[in-house]
BASEVEX-658906 format. One line per 10 residues: number of its first residue (from 1); their letters; for each residue x, y, z of N, C-alpha, C. Coordinates in pm, whole numbers, plus 32768, in hexadecimal, padded with zeros to 4 digits. Layout:
% residues N
NUM) A) X Y Z X Y Z X Y Z | ...
% end
This chain:
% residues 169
1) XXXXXXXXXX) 64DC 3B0B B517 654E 3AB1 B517 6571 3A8B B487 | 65DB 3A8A B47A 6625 3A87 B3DD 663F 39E0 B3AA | 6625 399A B394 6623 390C B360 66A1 38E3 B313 | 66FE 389B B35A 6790 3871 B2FD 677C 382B B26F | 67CB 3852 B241 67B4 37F5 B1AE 680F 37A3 B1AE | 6800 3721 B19F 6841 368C B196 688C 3666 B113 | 68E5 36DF B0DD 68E5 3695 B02B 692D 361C B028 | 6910 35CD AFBE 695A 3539 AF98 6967 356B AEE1 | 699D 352C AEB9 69BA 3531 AE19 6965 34E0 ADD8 | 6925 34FC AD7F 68EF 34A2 AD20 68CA 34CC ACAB
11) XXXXXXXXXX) 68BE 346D AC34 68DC 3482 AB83 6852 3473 AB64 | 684F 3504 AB04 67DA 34DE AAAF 67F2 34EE AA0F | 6788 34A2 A9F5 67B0 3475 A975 676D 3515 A90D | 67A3 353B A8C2 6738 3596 A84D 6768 358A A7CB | 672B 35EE A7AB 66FB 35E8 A6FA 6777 35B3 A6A5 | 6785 3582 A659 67F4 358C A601 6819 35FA A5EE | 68C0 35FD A5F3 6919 3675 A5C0 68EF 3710 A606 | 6894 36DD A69D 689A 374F A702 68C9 371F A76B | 6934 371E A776 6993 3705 A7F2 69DE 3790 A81B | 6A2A 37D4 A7E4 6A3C 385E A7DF 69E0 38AD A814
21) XXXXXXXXXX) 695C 3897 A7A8 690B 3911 A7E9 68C8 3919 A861 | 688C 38A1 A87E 6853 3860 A913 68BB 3877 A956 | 6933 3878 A964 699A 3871 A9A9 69B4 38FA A9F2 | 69B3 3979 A975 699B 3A07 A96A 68FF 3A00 A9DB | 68C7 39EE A9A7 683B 3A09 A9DF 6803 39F5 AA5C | 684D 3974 AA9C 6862 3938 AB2D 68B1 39BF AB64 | 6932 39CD AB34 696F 3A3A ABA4 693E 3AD5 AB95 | 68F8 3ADE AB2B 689F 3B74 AB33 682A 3B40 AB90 | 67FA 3AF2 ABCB 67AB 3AF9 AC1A 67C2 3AD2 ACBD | 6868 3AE8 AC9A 68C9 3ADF AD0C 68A1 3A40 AD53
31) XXXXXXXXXX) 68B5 39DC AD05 68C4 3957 AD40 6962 392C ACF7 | 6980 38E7 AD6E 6A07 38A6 AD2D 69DF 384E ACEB | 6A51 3860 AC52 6A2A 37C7 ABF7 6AD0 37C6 ABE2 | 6ADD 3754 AB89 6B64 3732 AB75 6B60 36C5 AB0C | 6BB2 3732 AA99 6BA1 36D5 A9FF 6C09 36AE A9E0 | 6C5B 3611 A9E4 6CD8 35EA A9B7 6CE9 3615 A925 | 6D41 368A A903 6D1D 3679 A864 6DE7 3636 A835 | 6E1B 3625 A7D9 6E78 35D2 A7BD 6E80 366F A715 | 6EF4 367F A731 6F44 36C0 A667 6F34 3665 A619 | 6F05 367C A5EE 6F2D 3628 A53A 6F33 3676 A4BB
41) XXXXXXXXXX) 6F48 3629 A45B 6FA0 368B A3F2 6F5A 364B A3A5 | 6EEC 36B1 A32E 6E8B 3670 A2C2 6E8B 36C7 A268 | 6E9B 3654 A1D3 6E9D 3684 A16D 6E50 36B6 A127 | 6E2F 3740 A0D3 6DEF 3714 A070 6E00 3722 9FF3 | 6DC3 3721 9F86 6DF3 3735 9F1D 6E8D 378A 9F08 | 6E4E 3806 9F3C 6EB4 38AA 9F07 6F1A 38AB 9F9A | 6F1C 3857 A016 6F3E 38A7 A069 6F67 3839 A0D3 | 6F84 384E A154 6F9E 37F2 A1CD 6FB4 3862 A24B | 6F56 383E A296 6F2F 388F A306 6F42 381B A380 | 6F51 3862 A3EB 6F55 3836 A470 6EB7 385B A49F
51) XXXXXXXXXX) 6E93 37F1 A4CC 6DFD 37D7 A503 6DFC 3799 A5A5 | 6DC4 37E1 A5D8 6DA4 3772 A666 6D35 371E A672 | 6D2E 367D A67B 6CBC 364D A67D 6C9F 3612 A6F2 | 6BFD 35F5 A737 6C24 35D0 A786 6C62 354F A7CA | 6C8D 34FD A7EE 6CA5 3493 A824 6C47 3427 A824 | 6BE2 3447 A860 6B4A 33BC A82D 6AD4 341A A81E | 6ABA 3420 A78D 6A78 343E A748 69B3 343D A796 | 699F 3497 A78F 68FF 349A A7CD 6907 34A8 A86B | 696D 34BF A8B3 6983 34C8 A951 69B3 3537 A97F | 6962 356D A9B9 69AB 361C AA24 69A8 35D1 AAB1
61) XXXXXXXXXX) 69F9 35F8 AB0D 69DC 35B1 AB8D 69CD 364E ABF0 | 697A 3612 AC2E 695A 36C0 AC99 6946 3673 AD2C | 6994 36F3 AD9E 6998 36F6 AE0E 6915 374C AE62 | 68B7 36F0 AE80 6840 3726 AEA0 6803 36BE AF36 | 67BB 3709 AF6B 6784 36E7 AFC5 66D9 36B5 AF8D | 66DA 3646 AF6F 6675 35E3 AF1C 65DD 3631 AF41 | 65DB 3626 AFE1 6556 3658 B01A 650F 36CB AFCE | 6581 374B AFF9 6544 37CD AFCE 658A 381C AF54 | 65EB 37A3 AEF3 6634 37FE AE8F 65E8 37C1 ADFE | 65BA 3737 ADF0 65A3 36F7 AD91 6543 373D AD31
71) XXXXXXXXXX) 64E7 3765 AD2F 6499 37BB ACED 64C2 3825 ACC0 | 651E 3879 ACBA 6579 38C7 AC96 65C6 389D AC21 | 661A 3810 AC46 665E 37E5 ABE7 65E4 3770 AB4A | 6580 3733 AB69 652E 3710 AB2E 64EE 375E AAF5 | 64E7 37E0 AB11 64A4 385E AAC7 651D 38BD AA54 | 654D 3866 AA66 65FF 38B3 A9DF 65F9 38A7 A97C | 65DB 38D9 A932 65BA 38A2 A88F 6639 3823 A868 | 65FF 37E8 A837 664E 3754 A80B 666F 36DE A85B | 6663 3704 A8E7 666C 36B5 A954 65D0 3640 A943 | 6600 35D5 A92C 6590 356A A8F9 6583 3531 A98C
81) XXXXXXXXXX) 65DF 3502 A9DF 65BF 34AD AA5E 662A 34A9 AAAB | 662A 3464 AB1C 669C 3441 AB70 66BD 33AA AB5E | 674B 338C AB43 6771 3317 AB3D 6762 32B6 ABC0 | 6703 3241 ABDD 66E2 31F8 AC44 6697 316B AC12 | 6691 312E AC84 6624 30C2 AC8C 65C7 30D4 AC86 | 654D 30C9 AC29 64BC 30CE AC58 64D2 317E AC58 | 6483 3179 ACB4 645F 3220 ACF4 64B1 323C AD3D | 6522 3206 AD95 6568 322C ADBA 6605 325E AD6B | 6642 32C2 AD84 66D4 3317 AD60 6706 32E5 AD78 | 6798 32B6 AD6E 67F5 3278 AD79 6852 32E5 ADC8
91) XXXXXXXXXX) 6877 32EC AE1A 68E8 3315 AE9C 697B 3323 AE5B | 69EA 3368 AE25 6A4A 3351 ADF5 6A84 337C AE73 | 6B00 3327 AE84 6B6B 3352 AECE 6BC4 33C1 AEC6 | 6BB9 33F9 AF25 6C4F 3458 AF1A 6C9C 3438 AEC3 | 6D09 33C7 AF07 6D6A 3384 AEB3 6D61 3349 AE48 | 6CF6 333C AE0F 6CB1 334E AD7B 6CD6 33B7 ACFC | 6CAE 3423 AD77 6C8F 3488 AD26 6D40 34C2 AD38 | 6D6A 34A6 AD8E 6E19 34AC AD76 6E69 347F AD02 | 6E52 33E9 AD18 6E9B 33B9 ACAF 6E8C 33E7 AC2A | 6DBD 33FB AC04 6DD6 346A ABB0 6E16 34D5 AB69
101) XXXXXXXXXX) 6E40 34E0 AC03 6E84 3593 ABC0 6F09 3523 ABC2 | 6F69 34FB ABD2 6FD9 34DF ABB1 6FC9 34A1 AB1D | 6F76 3451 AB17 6F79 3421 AA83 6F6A 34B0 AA48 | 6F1C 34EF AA1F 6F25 3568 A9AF 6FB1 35B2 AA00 | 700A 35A1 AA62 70B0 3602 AA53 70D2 3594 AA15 | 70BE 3537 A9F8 7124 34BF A9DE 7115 3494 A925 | 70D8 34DE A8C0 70BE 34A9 A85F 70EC 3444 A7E3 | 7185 3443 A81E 71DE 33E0 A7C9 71B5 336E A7D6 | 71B6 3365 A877 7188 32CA A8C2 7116 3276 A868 | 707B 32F1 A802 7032 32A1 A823 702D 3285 A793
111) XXXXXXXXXX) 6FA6 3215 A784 6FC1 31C7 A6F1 6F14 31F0 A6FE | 6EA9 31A2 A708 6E3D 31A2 A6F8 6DDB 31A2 A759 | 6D4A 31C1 A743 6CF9 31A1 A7A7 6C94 3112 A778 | 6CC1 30C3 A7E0 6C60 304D A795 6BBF 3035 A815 | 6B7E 3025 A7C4 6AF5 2FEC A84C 6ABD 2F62 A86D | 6B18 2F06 A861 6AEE 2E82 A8BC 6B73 2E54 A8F3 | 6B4A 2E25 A95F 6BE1 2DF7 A9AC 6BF2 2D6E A959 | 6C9E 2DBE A94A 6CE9 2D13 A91D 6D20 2CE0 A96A | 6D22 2C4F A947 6D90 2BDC A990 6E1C 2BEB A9C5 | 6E4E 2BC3 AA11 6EE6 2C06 AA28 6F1B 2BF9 AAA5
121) XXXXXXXXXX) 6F7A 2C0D AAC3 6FC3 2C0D AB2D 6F91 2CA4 ABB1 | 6F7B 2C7D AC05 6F7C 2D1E AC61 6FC9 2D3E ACA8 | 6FF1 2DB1 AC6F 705C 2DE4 ACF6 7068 2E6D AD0E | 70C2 2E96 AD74 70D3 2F09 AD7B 7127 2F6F AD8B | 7134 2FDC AD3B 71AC 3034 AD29 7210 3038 AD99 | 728E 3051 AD77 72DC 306E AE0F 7358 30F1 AE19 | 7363 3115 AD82 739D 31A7 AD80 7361 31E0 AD0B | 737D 3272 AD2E 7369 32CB AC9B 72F9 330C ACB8 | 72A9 333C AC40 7236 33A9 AC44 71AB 333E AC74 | 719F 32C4 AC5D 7142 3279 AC74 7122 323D ACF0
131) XXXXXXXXXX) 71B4 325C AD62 71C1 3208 ADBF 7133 31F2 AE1B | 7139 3155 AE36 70B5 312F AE87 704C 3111 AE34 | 705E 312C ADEB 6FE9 3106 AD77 6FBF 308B AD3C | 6F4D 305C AD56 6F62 2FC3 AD50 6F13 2FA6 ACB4 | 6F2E 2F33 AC53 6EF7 2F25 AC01 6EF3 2ECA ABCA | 6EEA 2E94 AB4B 6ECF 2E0C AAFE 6F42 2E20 AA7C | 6FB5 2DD3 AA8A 6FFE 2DAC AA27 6FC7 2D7A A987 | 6FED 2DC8 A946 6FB1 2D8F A8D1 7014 2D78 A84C | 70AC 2DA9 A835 70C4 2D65 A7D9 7188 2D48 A824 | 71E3 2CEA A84D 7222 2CE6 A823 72B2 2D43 A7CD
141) XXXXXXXXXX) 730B 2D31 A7EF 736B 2D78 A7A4 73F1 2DD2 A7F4 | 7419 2E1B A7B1 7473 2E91 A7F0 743D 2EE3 A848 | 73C6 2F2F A80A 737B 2F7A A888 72ED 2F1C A876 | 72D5 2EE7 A8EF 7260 2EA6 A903 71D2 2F17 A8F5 | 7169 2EED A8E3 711E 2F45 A8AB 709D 2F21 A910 | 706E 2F8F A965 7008 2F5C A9DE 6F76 2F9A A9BD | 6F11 2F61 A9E4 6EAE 2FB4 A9B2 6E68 2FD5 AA51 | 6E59 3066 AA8C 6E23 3091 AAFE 6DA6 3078 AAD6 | 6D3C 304F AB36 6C8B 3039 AAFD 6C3D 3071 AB7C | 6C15 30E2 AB64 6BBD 3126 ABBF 6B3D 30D8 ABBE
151) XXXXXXXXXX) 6B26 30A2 AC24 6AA6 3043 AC40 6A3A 30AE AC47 | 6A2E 3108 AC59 69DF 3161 AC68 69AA 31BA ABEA | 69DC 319B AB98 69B4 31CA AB2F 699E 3139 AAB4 | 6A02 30E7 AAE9 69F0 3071 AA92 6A41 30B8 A9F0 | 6AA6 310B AA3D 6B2C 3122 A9D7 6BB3 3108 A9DE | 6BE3 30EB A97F 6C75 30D0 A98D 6CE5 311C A93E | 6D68 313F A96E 6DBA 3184 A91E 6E2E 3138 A92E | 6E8B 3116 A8A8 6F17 30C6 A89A 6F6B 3123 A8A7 | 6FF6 311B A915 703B 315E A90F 70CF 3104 A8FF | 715C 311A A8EA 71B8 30BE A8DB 7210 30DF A95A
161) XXXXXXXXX) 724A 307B A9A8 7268 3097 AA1D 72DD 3035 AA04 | 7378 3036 AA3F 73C2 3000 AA30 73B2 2F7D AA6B | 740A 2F04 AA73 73D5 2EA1 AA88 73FD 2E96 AB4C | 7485 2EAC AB46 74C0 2ED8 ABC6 7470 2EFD AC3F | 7413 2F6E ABFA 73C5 2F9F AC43 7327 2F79 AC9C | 7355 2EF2 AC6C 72A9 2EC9 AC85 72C6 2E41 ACCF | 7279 2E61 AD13 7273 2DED ADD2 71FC 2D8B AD7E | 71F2 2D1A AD74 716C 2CD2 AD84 7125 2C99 ADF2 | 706D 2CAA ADD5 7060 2C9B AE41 700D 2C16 AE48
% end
């Protein structure tokens, strides 16, 4: 009898400046991973290149079935741990890992990634690429500026969302 596999999403943290390769390395060992990476444009001295970086720095997130996939992914070179409580992984949502992917189509929208929740108003999107998306107001202005905070990772990303657009809740 063949045993179903249950996958849920969850982030692990690795090495500095191996997000790419762990990332590579997860799907050569045919597990789904999924790396928000964001364009940016960096200088250097002689030159200016287009670079992709990733989105939060030290995080690959992989679609695995915890029971019988985890050792696989803990055995990846650079893969340091799984992002959780204690000993336990942290569970990412689907719609987590959605909004994800809309933030990296959406790159104008975003401004920064910050990691402690700020003070603010909450509300939630009601048209556009963000719709449904609920978050924490953080500055005021022409385009109000929201910061989404994945509790599950204990990350946050600012994106600017018109003001129109946002229901409070």
């Amino acid at each position: 009898m063949i045993e179903e596999l249950n996958p849920h999403w969850y982030a692990v943290y690795v090495r500095s400046r191996y997000e790419k390769k762990v990332h590579q390395w997860l799907e050569e060992k045919e597990l789904t991973s999924f790396l928000p990476l964001l364009e940016t444009m960096r200088q250097w001295s002689d030159r200016k290149k287009k670079v992709y970086e990733p989105l939060f720095r030290g995080y690959v997130f992989v679609n695995i079935d915890m029971k019988h996939e985890h050792i696989k992914v803990l055995e990846t070179e650079g893969v340091v741990k799984f992002i959780g409580i204690g000993r336990n992984p942290s569970v990412i949502s689907e719609r987590d890992i959605e909004w994800l992917r809309t933030l990296v189509r959406e790159p104008d929208a975003l401004h920064q990634t910050v990691s402690t929740m700020p003070a603010g108003r909450k509300v939630r999107v009601l048209a556009g690429p963000f719709k449904d998306l609920e978050g924490i107001v953080v500055k005021q202005g022409r385009e109000d500026r929201m910061v989404i905070f994945f509790d599950s990772i204990m990350q946050g990303i600012e994106v600017s969302i018109i003001p129109d657009f946002l229901l409070p809740l």
